[in-house]
C-alpha positions as CSV (number, residue, x, y, z in Angstrom):
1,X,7.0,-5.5,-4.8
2,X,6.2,-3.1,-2.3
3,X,4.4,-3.5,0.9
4,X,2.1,-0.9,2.3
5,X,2.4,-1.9,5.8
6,X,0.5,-0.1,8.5
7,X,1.8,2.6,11.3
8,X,1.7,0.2,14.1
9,X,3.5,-2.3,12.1
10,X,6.0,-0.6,11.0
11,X,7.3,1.5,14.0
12,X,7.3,-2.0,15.9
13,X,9.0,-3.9,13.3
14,X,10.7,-1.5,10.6
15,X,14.0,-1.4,12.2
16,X,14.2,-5.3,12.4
17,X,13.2,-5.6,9.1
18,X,15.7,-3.1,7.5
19,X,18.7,-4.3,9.0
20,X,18.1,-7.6,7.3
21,X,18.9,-5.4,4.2
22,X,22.6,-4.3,5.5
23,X,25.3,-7.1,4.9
24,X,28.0,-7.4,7.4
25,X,31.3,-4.8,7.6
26,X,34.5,-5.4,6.6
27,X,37.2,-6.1,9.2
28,X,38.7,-2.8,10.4
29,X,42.5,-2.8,10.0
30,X,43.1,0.5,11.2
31,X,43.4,-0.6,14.9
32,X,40.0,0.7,15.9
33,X,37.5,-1.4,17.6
34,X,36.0,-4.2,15.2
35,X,32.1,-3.2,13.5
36,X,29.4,-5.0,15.0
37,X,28.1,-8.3,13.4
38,X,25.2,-8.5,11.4
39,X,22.7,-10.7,12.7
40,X,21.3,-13.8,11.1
41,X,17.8,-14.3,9.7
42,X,17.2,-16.9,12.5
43,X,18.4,-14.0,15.5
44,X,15.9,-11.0,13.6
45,X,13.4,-13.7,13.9
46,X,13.6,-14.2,17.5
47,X,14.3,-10.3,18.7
48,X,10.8,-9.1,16.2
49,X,9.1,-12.5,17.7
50,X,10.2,-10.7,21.2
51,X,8.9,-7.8,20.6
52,X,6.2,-8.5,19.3
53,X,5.1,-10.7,22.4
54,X,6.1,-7.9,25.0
55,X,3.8,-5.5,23.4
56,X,1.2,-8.0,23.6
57,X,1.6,-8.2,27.2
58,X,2.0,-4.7,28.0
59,X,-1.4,-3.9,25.3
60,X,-3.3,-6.6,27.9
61,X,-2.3,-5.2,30.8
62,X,-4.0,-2.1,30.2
63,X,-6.9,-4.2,29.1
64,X,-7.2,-4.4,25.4
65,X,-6.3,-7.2,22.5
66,X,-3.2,-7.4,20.8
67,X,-2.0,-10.0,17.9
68,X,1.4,-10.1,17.3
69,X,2.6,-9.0,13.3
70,X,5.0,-11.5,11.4
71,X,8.7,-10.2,10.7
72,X,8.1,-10.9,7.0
73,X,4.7,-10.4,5.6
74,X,4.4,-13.2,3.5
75,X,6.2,-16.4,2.4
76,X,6.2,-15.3,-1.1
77,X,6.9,-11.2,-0.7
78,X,10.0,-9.9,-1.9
79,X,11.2,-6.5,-2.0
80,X,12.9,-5.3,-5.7
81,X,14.3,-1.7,-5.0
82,X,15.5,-1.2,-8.5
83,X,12.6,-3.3,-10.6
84,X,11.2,-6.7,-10.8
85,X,14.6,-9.2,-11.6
86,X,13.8,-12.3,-10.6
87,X,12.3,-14.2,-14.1
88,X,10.7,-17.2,-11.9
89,X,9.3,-14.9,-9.2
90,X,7.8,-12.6,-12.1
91,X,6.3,-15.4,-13.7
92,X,4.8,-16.7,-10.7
93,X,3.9,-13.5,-9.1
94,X,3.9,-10.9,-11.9
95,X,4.2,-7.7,-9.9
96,X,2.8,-9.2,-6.3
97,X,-0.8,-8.1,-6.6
98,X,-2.5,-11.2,-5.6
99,X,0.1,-11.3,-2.7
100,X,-1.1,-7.7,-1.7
101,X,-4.8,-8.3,-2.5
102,X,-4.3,-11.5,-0.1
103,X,-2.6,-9.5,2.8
104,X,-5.3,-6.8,2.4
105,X,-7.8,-9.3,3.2
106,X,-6.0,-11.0,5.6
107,X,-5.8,-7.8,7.5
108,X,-9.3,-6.6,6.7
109,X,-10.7,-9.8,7.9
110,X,-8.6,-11.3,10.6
111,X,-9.1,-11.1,14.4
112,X,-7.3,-7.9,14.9
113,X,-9.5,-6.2,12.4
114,X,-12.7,-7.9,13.9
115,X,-11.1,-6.6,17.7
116,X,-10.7,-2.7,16.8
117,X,-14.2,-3.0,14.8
118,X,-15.7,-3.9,17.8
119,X,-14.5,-1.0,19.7
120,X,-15.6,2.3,20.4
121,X,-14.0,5.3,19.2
122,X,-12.9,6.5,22.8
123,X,-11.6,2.9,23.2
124,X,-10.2,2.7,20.3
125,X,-8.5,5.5,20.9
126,X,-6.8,4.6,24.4
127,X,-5.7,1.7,22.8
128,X,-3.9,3.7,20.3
129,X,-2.3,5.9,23.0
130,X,-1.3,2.5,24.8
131,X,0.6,1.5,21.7
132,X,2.4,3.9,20.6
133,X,1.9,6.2,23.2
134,X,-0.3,9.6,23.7
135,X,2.0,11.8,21.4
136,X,5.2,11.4,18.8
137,X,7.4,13.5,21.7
138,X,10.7,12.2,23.7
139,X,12.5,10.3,20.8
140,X,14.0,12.0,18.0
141,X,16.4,11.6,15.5
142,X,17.7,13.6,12.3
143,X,16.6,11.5,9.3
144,X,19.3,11.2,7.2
145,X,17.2,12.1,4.1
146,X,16.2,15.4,5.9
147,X,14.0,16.7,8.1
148,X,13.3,14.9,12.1
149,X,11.7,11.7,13.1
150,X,10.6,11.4,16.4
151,X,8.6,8.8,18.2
152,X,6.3,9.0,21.7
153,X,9.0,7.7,24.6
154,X,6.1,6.0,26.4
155,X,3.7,3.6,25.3
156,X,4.1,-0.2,24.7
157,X,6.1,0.1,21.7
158,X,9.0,2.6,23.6
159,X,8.4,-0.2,26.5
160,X,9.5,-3.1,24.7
161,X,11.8,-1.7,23.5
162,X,13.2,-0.6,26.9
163,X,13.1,-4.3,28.0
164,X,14.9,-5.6,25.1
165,X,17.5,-3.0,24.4
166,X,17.6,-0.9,27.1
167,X,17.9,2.4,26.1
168,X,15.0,3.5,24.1
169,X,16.3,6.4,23.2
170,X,19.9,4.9,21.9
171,X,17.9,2.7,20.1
172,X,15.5,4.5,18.5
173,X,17.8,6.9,17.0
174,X,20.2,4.2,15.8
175,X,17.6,1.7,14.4
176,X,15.8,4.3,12.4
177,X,18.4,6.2,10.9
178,X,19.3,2.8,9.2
179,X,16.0,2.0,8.4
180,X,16.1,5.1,6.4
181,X,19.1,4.9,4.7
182,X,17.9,2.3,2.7
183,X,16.0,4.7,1.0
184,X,19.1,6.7,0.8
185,X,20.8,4.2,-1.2
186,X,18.3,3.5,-3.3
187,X,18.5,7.1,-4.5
188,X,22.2,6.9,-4.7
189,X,21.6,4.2,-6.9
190,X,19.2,5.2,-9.1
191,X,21.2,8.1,-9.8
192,X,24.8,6.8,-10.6
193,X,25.7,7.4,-14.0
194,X,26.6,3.4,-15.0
195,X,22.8,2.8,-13.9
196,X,21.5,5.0,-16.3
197,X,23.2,4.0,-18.9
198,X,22.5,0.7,-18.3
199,X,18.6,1.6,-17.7
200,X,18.8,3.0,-21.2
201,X,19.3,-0.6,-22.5
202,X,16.8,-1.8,-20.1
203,X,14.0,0.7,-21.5
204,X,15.0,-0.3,-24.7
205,X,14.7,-3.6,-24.9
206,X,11.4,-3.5,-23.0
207,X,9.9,-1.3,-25.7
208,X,11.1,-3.9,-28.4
209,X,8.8,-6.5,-26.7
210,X,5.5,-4.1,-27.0
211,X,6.3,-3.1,-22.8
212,X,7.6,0.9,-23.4
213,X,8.7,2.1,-19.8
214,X,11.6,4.5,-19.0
215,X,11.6,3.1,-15.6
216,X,11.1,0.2,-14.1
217,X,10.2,0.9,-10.8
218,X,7.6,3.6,-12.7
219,X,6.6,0.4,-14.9
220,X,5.5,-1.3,-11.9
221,X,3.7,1.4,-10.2
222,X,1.7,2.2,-13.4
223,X,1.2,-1.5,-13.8
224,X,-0.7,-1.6,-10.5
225,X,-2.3,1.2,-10.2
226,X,-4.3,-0.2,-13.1
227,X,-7.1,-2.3,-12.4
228,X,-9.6,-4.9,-13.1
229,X,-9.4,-8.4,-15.0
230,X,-7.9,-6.7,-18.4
231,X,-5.2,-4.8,-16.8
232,X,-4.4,-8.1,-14.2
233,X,-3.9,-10.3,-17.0
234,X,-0.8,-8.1,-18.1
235,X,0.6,-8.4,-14.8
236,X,2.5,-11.5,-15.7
237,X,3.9,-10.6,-19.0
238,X,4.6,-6.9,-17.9
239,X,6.8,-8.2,-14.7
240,X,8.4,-10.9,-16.7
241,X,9.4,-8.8,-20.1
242,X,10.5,-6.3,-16.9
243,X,12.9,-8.7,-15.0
244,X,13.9,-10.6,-18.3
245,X,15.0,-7.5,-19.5
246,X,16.9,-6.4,-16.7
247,X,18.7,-10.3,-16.7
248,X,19.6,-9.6,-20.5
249,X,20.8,-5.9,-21.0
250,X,22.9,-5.9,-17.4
251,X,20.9,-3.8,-15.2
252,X,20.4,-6.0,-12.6
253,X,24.0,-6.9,-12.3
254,X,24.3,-3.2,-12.4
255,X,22.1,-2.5,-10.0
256,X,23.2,-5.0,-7.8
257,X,26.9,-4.4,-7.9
258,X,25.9,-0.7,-7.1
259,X,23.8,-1.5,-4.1
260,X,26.8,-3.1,-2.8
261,X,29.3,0.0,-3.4
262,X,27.0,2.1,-1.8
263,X,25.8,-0.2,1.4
264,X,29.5,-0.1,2.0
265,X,30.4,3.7,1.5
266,X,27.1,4.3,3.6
267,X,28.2,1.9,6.6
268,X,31.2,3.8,6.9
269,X,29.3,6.8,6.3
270,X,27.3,6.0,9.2
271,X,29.4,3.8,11.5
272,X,28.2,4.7,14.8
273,X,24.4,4.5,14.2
274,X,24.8,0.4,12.6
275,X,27.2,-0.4,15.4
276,X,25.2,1.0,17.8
277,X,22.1,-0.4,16.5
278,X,23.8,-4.1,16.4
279,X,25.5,-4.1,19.0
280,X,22.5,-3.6,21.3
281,X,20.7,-6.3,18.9
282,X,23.1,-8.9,19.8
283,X,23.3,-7.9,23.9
284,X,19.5,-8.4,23.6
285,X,19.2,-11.8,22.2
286,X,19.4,-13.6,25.4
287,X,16.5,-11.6,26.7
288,X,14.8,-12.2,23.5
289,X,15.4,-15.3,23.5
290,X,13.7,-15.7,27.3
291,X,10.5,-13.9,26.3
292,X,10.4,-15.9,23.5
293,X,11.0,-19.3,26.0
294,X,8.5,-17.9,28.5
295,X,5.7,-17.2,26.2
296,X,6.0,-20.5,24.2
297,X,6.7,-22.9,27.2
298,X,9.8,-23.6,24.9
């Protein structure tokens, strides 16, 4: 499935989260200085939990609310780049529509919703401008996929990261040019010639079972964008004919062994920004770990 998650969200978390996606580096044995570790699940837990308690207190001391965002949305939520492949999960979860309806609500209806509802639009203004600063000016980077991203150098967002990393601007520019190269490789993917062949058995046998679909990331969008209690009910047997498909005709083993040739020829690709990006992750965790201490008498 695939989260919609909002601005704020994601330009506080989005880096943490993506580089949960990157699996460690091979040993160099060319003499130059070893790749960077990636971190565990545990460590990304404590640097977002970090941050996400820094901007708290840097929202409050210019006098406004903040409630910090979870690393991971949802117990349940998973992430399927290529198509639904997990038979149990699709069974139980069909295409994660319930899970996004829930986390809609959540969102909708929780405290933080309640907090900006409450506020008036010049205050809910300043409190944007204290988040993520007045203007999307003093960090940049070239996105990998094309084009510039750039992100407001002040603000409580730039802050915390400051305090946990140091340099904002080393980080920024490191952290989200791997945050996008996931999208990268999901293209690469997508277009190698072993995955379309094996997509053409996929497509195939989900047409035998009364699903047609050339795609099944396209399957899934269509799926959803469908709605109401006829088109919900096919969520289940939709996702499921999807992933058992995928199991059956190879494309998720495909897929998978695919991700992997490309995660690596991309982390060599782009060496400096996932070393750079890591190795301030891991010189932070001791700070991290403090805030996280400090804030939870811990």
């Amino acid at each position: 499935m695939r989260r919609r998650w909002p601005a704020v969200v994601t330009a506080a978390c989005g880096a943490v989260l993506a580089v949960a996606a990157w699996t460690a580096l091979p040993a160099d044995g060319a003499g130059q200085r070893a790749p960077a570790r990636a971190l565990e699940a545990a460590e990304l837990d404590v640097l977002h939990t970090a941050g996400e308690l820094l901007v708290q207190d840097c929202v409050r001391a210019q006098g406004f609310s903040y409630w910090p965002v979870p690393r991971l949305p949802h117990p349940d939520w998973r992430d399927f780049p290529y198509g639904v492949d997990d038979v149990d999960w699709a069974r139980g979860h069909g295409f994660g529509r319930r899970i996004e309806r829930q986390l809609d609500e959540e969102a909708a209806s929780g405290p933080a919703a309640r907090y900006r509802s409450g506020l008036s639009a010049e205050r809910l203004e300043a409190l944007g401008v204290a988040l993520m600063g007045p203007d999307a000016k003093g960090l940049s980077v070239g996105n990998p996929g094309g084009g510039t991203l750039s992100h407001s150098d002040r603000g409580c967002i730039a802050a915390s990261w400051r305090q946990l990393y140091g340099d904002a601007r080393l980080w920024y520019g490191a952290s989200e040019t791997v945050k996008q190269l996931g999208a990268v490789r999901t293209g690469r993917v997508d277009q190698d010639p072993a995955f379309r062949t094996a997509l053409a058995g996929w497509s195939e046998c989900v047409g035998r079972r009364g699903f047609p679909a050339a795609h099944p990331v396209r399957q899934r969008d269509e799926q959803l964008a469908q709605t109401g209690p006829a088109a919900e009910a096919q969520d289940v047997p939709t996702a499921t004919a999807q992933a058992e498909c995928a199991r059956s005709t190879g494309l998720a083993d495909t897929a998978q062994n695919l991700h992997r040739r490309y995660s690596d020829m991309i982390r060599a690709e782009y060496r400096a920004a996932f070393d750079a990006m890591r190795r301030m992750q891991v010189a932070a965790l001791p700070t991290a770990r403090d805030v996280v201490a400090r804030h939870t008498g811990g």
